[in-house]
MIDOSE-1310 file (N, C-alpha, C; in nm, 2 decimals, decimal comma, always signed):
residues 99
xxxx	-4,42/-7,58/-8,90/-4,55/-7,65/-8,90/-4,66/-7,55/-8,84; -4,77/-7,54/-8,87/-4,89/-7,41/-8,83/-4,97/-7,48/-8,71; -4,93/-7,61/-8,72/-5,02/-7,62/-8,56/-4,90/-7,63/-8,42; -4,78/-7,63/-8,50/-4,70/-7,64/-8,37/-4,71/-7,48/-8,37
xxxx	-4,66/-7,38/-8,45/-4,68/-7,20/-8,40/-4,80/-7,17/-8,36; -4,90/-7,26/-8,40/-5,04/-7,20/-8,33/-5,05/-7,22/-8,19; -4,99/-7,38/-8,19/-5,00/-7,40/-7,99/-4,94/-7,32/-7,93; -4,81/-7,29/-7,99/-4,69/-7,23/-7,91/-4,72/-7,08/-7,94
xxxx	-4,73/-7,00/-8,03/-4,74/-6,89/-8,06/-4,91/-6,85/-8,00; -4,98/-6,86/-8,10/-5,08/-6,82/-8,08/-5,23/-6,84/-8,00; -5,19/-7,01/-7,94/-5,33/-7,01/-7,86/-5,32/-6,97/-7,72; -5,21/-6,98/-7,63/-5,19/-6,91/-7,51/-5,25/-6,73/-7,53
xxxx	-5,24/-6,69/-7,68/-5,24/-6,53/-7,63/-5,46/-6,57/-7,69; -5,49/-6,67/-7,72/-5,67/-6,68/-7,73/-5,74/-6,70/-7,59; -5,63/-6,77/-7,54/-5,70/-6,82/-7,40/-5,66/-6,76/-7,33; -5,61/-6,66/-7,32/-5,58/-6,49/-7,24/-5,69/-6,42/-7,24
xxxx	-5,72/-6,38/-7,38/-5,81/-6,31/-7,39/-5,96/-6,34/-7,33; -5,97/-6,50/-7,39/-6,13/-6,55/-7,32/-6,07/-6,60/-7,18; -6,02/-6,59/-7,18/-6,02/-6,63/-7,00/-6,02/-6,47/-6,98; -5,93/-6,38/-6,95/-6,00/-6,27/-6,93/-6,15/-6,18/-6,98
xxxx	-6,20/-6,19/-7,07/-6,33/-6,21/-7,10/-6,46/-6,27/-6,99; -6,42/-6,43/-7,01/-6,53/-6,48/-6,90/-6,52/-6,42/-6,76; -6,34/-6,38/-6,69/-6,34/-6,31/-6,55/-6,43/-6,22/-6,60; -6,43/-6,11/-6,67/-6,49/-5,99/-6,63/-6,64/-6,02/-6,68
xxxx	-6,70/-6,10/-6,72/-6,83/-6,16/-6,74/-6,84/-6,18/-6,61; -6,77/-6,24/-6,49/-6,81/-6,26/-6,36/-6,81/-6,42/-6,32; -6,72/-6,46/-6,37/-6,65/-6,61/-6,36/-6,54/-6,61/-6,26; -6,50/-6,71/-6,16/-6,43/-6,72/-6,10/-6,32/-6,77/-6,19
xxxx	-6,19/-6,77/-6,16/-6,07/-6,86/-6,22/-6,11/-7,02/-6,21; -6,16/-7,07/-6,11/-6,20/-7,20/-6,11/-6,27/-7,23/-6,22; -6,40/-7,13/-6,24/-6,49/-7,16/-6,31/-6,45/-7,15/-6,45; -6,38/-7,07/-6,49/-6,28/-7,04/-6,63/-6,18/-7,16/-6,61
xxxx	-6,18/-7,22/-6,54/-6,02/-7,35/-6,58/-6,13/-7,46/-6,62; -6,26/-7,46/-6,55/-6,32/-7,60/-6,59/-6,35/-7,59/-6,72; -6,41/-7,43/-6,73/-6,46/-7,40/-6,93/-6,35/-7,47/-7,01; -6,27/-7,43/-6,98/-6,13/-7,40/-7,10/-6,02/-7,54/-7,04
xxxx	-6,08/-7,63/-6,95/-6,01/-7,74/-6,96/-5,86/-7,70/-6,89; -5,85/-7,58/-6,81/-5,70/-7,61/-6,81/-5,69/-7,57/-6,64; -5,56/-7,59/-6,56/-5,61/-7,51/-6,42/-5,65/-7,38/-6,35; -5,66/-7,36/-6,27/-5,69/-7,28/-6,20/-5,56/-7,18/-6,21
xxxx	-5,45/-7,22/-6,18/-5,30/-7,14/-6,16/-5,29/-7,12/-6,34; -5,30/-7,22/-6,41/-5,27/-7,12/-6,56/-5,36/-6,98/-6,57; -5,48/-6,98/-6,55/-5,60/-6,90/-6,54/-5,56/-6,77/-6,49; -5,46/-6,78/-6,36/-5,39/-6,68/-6,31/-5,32/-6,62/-6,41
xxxx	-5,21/-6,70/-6,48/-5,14/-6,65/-6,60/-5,17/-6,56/-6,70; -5,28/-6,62/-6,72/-5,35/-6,54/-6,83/-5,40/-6,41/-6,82; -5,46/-6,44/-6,68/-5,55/-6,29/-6,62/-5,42/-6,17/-6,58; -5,30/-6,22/-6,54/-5,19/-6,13/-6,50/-5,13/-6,11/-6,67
xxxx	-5,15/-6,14/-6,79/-5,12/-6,18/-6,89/-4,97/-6,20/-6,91; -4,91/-6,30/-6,86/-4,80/-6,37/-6,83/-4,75/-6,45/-6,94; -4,87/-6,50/-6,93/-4,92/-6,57/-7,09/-4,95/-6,56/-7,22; -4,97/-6,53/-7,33/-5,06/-6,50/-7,43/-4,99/-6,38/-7,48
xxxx	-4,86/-6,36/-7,52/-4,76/-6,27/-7,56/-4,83/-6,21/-7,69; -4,90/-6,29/-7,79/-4,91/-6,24/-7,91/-5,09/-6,18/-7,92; -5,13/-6,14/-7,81/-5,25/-6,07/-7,80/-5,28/-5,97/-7,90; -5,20/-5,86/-7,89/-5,21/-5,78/-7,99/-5,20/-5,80/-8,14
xxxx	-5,15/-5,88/-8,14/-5,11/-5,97/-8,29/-5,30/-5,99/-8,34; -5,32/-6,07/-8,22/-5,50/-6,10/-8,22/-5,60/-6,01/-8,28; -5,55/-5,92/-8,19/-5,63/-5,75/-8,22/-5,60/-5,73/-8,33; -5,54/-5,69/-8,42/-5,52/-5,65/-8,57/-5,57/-5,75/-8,65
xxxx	-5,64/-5,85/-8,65/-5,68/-5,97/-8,72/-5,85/-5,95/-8,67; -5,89/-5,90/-8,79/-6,06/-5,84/-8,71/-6,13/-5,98/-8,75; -6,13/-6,08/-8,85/-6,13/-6,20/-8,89/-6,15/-6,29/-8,75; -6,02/-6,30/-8,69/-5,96/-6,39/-8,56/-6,03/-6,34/-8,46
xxxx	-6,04/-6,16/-8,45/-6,08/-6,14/-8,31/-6,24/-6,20/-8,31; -6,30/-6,19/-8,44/-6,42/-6,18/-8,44/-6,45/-6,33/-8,37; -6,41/-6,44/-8,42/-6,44/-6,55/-8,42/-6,38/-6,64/-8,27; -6,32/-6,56/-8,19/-6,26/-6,52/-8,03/-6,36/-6,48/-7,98
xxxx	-6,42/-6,38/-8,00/-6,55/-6,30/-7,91/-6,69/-6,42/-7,95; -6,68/-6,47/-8,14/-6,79/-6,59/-8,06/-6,78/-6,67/-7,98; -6,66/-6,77/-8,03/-6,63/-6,84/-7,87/-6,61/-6,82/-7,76; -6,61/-6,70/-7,72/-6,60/-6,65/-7,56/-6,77/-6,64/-7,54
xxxx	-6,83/-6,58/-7,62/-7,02/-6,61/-7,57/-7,05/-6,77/-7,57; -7,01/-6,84/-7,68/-7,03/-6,98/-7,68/-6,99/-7,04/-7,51; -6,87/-7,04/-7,53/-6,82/-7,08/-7,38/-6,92/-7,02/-7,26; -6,99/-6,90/-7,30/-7,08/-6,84/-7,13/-7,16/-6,90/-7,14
xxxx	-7,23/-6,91/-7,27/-7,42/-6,97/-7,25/-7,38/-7,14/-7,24; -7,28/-7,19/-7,29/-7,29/-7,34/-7,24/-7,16/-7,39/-7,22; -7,21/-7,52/-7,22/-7,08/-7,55/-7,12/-7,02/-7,65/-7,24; -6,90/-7,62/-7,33/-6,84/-7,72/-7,43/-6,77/-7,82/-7,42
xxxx	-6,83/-7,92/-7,42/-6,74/-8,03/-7,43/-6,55/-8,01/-7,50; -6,41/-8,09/-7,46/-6,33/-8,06/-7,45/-6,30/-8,09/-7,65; -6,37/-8,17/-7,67/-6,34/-8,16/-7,84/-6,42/-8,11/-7,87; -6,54/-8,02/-7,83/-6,61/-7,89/-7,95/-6,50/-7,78/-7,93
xxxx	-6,45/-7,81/-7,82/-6,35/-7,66/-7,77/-6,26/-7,64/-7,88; -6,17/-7,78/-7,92/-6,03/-7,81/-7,95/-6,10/-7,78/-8,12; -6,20/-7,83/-8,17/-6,23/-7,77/-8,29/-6,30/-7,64/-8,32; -6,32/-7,56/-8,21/-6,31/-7,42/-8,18/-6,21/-7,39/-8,24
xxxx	-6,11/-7,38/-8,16/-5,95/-7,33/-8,16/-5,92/-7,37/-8,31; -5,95/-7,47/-8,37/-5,89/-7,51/-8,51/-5,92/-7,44/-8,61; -6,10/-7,38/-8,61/-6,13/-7,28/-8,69/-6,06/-7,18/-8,66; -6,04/-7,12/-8,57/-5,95/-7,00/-8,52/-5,82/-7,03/-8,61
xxxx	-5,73/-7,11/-8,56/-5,61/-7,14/-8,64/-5,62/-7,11/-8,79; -5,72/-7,17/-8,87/-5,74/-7,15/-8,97/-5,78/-7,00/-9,03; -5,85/-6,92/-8,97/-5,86/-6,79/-9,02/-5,70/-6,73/-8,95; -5,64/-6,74/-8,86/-5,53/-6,68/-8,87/-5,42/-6,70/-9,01
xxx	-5,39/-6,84/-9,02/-5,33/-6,88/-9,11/-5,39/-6,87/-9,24; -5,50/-6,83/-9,30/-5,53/-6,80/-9,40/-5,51/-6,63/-9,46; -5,49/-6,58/-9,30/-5,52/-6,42/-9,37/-5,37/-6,41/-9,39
């Protein structure tokens, strides 16, 4: 099923990236767990990339990454509610699974 490999596979390695993204924007981990809805200690995960195994997979998909770097600006200039987020991620899923 493509949304069970997308949770499992592929959105830990999106929310690696924009969580590392917003850190180096100059976000605290706190402040990146309230964006992205998730805690503080996953945030760690990601930034140690512990998490998010299929990053590089990301990178080769200029499609995916593209649409990753808009929602990492979306996520800086405002603050998204937790279902604009989740239909974020969906379009994402969908340019992965289409290419």
């Amino acid at each position: 099923m493509k949304c069970e490999k997308f949770v499992n596979d592929y959105l830990p390695a999106i929310r690696a990236i924009i969580s590392n993204k917003l850190i180096h924007f100059g976000l605290t981990q706190q402040e990146v767990a309230d964006k992205l809805y998730l805690s503080q200690g996953g945030i760690a995960l990601y930034k140690k990339w512990v998490r998010g195994k299929k990053v590089k997979e990301m990178g080769e998909k200029l499609k995916v990454k593209e649409k990753i770097e808009e929602l990492a600006r979306k996520i800086i200039s405002n603050d998204l509610k937790e279902e604009e987020l989740e239909k974020e991620y969906c379009e994402i899923c969908r340019s992965i699974f289409s290419s």
